[in-house]
N, C-alpha and C positions, 0 to 999 in steps of 0.2 A: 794582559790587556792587549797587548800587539796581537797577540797570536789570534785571541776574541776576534778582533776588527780587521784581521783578514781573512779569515771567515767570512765575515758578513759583506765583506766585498767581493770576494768568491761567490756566494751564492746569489748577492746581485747580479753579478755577471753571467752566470747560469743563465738564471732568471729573465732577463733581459733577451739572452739568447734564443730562449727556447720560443718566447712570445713574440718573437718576432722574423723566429723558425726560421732564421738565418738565410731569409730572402733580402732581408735590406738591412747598410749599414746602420747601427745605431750612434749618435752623436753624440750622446752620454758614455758610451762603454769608455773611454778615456778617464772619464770624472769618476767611473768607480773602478776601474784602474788603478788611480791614483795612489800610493802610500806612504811616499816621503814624505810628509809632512807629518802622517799619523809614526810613522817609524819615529820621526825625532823623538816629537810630544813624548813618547813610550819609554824613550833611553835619555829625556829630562835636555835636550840638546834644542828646545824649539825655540828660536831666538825671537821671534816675530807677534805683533798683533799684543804686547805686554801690554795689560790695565791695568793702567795708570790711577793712583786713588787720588794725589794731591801734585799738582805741578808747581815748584818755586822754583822756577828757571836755572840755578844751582843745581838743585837736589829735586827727586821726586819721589813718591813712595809707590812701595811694591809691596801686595801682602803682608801688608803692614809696617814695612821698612824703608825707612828714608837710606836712599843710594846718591852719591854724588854723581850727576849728568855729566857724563864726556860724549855724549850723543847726540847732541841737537845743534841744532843752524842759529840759534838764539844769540849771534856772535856779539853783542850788543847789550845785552840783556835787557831789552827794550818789554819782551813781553807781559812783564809783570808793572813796567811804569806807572807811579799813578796817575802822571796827566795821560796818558795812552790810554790810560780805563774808561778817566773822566771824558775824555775825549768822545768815546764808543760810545758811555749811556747816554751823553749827549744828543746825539746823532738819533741813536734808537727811541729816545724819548719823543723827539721832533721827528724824526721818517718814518716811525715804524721798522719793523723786526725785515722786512722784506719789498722787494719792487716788484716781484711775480711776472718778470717780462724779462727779454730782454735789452739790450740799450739802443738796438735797432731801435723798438719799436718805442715801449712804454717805461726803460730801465733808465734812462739818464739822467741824472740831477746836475743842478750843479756843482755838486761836492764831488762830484766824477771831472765835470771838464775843472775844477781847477786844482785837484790832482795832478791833472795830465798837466798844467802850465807848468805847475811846480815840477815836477818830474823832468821837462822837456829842458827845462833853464837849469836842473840841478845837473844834468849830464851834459850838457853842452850842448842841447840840438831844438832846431825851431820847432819840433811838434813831438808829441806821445801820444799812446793809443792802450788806456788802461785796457784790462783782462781778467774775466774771473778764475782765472789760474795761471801759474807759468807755464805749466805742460800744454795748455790750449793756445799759449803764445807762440813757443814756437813750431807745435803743430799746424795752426793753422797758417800763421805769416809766410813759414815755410814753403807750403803749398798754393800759398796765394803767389809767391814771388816768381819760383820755378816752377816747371812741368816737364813732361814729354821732350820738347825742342831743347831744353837746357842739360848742363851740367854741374852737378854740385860735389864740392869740394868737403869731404868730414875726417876730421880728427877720431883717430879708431877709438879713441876711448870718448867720448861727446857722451851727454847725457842721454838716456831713453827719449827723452822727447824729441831731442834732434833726430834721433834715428827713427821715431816714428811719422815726424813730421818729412821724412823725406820718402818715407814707403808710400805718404799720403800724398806726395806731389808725384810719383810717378818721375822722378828726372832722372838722367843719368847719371849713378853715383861712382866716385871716385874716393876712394877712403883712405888716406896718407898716413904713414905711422905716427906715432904718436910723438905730438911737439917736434917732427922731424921736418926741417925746414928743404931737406936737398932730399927726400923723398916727394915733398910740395911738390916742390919745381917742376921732378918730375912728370909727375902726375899732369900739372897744367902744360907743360910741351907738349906731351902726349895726346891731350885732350884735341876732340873735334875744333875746328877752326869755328865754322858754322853756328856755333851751339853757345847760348848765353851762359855765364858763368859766376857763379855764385861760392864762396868760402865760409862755412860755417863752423863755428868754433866756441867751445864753453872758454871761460877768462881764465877761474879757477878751477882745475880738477876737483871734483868734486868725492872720488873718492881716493886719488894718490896726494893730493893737496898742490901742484906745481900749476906754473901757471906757464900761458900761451906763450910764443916769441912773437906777440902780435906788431912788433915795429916792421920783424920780417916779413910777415904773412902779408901786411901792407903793402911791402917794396914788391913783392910776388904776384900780386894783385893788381898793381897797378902797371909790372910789366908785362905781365898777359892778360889782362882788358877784363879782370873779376872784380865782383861788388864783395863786401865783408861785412857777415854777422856777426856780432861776440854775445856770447851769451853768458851775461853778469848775475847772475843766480846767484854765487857765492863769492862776488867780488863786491857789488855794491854793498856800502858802505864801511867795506874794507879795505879796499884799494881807493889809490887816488890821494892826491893832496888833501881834498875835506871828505873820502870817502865815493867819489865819484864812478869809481868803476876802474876795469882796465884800460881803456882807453886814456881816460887822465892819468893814470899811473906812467905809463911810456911816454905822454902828451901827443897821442896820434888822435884825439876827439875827431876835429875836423877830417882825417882821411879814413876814419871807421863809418861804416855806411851806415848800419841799425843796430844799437845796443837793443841789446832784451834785459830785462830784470824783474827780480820777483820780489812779492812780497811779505813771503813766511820764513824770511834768514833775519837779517837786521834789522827790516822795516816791519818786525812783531806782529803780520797780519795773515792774510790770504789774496793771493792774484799777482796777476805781473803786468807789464807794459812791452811795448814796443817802442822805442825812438829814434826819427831820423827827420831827413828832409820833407819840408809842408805836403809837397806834393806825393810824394811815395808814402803817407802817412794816411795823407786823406785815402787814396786809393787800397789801401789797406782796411782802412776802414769799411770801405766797401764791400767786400770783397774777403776775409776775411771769416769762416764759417763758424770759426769756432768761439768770434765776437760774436757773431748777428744771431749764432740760431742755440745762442746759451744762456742763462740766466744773469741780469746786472750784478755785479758785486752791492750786497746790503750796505744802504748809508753806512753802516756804525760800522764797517770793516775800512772802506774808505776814509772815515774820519780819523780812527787810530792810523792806520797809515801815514796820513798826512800829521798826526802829530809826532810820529816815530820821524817823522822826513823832516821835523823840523827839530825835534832833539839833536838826530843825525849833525845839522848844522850847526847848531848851537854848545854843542856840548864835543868839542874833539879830543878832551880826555876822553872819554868813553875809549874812542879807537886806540887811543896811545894805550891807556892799557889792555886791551886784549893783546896788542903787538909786544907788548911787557909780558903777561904769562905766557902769548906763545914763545919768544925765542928760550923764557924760560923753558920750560917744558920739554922741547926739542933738544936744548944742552944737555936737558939731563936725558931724558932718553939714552940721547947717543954715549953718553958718559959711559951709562950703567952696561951699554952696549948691543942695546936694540937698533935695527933698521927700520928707521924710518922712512927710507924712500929720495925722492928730490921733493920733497915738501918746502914750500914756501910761504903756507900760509898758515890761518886758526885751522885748517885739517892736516892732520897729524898719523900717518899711519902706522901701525907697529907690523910690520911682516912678517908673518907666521912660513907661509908656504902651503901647509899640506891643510886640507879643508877640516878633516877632523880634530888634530890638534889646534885650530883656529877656535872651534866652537867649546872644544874643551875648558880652553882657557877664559873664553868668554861667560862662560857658566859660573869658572872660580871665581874669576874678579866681580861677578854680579852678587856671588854668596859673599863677599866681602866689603859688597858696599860700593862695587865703582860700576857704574853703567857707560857700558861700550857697544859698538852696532859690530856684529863678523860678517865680514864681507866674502863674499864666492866667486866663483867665475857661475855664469858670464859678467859681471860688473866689474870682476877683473880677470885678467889675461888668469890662464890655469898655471897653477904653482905659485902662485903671485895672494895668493888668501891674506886676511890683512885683519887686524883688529883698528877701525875707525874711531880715532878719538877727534875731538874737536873743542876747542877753547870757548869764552863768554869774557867780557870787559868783567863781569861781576863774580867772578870766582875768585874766592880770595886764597891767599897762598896756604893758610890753614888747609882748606879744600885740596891744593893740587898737591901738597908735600903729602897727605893724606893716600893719593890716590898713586903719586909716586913710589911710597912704600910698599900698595899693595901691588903695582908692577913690578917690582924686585923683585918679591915675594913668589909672586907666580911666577915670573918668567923662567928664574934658577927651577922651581919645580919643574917646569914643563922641557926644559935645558935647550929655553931659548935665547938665556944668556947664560953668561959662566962666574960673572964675580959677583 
C-alpha cells in the first residue's frame, strides 16, 4: 500500500514538473511531497482525525468498540448534561440554528452580552468580550494589544495560539524558558527601555500538565512596567476556590491584567472570551479582527455555555471530584513507576522519550480499550514524547482501575517500567 502511494506521488511530481517545464515554482510540489502521514496510516501508527461513532464523555466508540477516554478536555463532564442539552435546543428552537454575520455587524444577541456579564463577575473583572473560538482570542487580542513598537514576553512552551497570535502582532518577541522565573527577569532587563511590554502566558500547561508561577510573573511585571495575560484554557473551571481560573487560585485577580478562557474544556461548548478592565475591553472590541470579521457564536452554543457556567457554580463537587481521580491517578502512576512530569493538574503525562515507542504504545492501549493523545515535538521539547492522559469529574474508579491495569500491562511490555 505504501509503496502504491509513493508511486503516485512520484509520478505527480514528475507530472507537475514537466508541465510546468520547470520555469516556475510550483506551490503544490510540497502537498505531493508529503508522506508521513500516508507512511503512518501504512504501518497502522496514524494517531489522528479518529471517527468517532458515539461520544459518552467516559468512553467512546471506535469501529465499533467502546474505549475509555483519557483524551478529552471534558474535565467536568459537562458535555453530555442534560440541563446543557435542554439548555442548546432551547436557544435553537427560539434563535434559530445560526446568526450568519458577525457580532460587529448583525451577530449579537442578548444571550451574548449576558454571557459576557456572567463571565466578567465569574473571574473577577468589570468586562468580557465573548469569541467564537479560543484560538481567535488570543490571536487576535494579541495583536490588537502589541505591535511593531512593543515587546512580548512568551513562555517556550504556550500554546499554538499564543505563538500564532504573536507572528500576527509583529512585536518583538522575547521567549523565557519554560515556568523559569530568573530567565523572566532576565529577559525583561534585557529588554528595550522604550518599547511597551507585554507577558503572556498559558495557566495550565496544556500538555506537561504544570502550572504558571503567576505570583512571580506578577512581582516581574510589575517591577519592569509589563501588562500580563494568562491564558486559562485549561484552568478554568479547574483552578480557583469555585473554579475561577489561575489567577484566583494564587489570589493575584486584581494584578492579572486579561484572563482569556475557552469554552470546549469545562464549559462543554465552543468559543472563548477575553477579560479585563471596561476600558481595555471596549477597545478590544473594537479592534479586534478575529471578533469583527468572524462569524457570531450560534444562540444554542452560547446558551449551553452559560448553563455549563452555571452548574460550574452550583455544583463544586463536580471539581472536588476530578481533583479526587487526579491525585488518584498520578499516585498510582508514579507507584507503578512511570514519569509523569511536574504535573499538577487533570493532565497527566506519561513520558515515553523516543517518538516511535510513544506511538507504539499508543496503538496497544487503544487495542485494549484506553484512549490516549501521543504527543511529539514540536508540541514538546525532542526526547521529551509523552503519552497525554487527562481526567473528567465522571469517570468512575471502575473506569480508571480499568485503564490502570492496561498501563501496567503495556508499560512492562514496552520496558517502560519494570515492576
Amino acid at each position: 500500500m505504501f509503496l502504491e502511494l509513493s508511486e503516485v506521488v512520484k509520478q505527480k511530481v514528475i507530472a507537475t514538473t514537466r508541465r510546468r517545464l520547470s520555469r516556475y515554482p510550483d506551490v503544490f510540489t510540497k502537498m505531493y511531497a508529503f508522506t508521513r502521514a500516508n507512511t503512518a496510516r501504512a504501518l497502522g501508527y496514524y494517531p489522528y482525525f479518529l471517527p468517532m461513532e458515539d461520544t459518552q464523555a467516559t468512553e467512546v466508540t471506535l469501529d465499533g468498540k467502546k474505549v475509555v477516554m483519557l483524551g478529552s478536555n471534558n474535565y467536568l463532564g459537562l458535555t453530555n448534561h442534560p440541563q446543557v442539552i435542554e439548555a442548546g435546543v432551547e436557544a435553537l428552537q427560539k434563535y434559530g440554528a445560526g446568526l450568519t454575520g458577525s457580532r460587529f455587524l448583525n451577530g449579537n444577541t442578548v444571550l451574548h452580552e449576558e454571557l459576557e456579564a456572567r463571565l466578567a463577575k465569574f473571574v473577577g473583572k468589570e468586562k468580557a468580550l465573548v469569541f467564537s473560538t479560543g484560538f481567535g482570542v488570543n490571536l487576535g487580542v494579541i495583536a490588537a494589544t502589541v505591535g511593531p513598537s512593543d515587546t512580548l514576553f512568551t513562555d517556550a512552551l504556550n500554546h499554538a495560539s499564543i505563538v500564532d497570535g504573536i507572528r500576527f502582532s509583529r512585536a518583538m518577541v522575547s521567549r523565557f524558558q519554560h515556568n523559569d522565573m530568573v530567565d523572566l527577569e532576565a529577559k525583561l532587563t534585557k529588554a528595550h527601555v522604550d518599547k511597551g511590554r507585554l507577558i503572556v502566558t498559558d495557566g495550565i500547561f496544556s500538555m506537561e500538565g504544570d502550572i504558571i508561577n503567576l505570583p512571580e510573573v506578577i512581582h516581574l511585571a510589575r517591577q519592569y512596567g509589563a501588562r500580563v495575560m494568562v491564558d486559562d484554557a485549561h484552568s478554568l473551571g479547574v483552578l480557583g476556590p469555585n473554579g475561577e481560573g489561575t489567577a484566583a487560585h494564587f489570589g493575584v485577580t486584581d494584578e492579572t491584567d486579561l484572563i482569556m478562557g475557552t469554552f470546549s474544556k469545562s464549559l462543554a461548548g465552543l468559543g472563548g472570551f477575553i477579560a479585563g478592565d471596561h476600558v481595555v475591553i471596549d477597545y478590544l472590541k473594537h479592534h479586534t479582527r478575529t471578533m469583527i470579521f468572524t462569524a457570531s457564536l450560534p444562540p444554542a452554543i452560547v446558551a449551553t455555555v452559560m448553563k455549563a457556567l452555571e452548574i460550574v457554580q452550583s455544583e463544586p463537587e463536580r471539581r472536588e471530584k476530578l481533583w479526587k481521580n487526579c491525585r488518584y491517578m498520578k499516585a498510582e502512576f508514579e507507584k507503578m513507576g512511570f514519569d509523569t512530569g511536574a504535573s499538577e493538574s487533570p493532565i497527566i503525562p506519561i513520558i515515553v522519550g523516543e517518538d516511535r515507542r510513544t506511538f507504539s504504545m499508543w496503538r496497544t492501549l487503544l487495542e485494549t480499550g484506553v484512549y490516549t493523545n501521543p504527543v511529539i515535538s514540536p508540541a514538546v521539547p525532542k526526547g521529551r514524547s509523552l503519552l497525554r492522559t487527562s481526567y473528567m469529574a465522571t469517570h468512575t474508579r471502575d473506569q480508571l482501575d480499568f485503564c490502570l491495569e492496561q498501563f501496567h500491562r503495556v508499560g512492562r511490555k514496552y520496558r517502560l517500567i519494570s515492576s
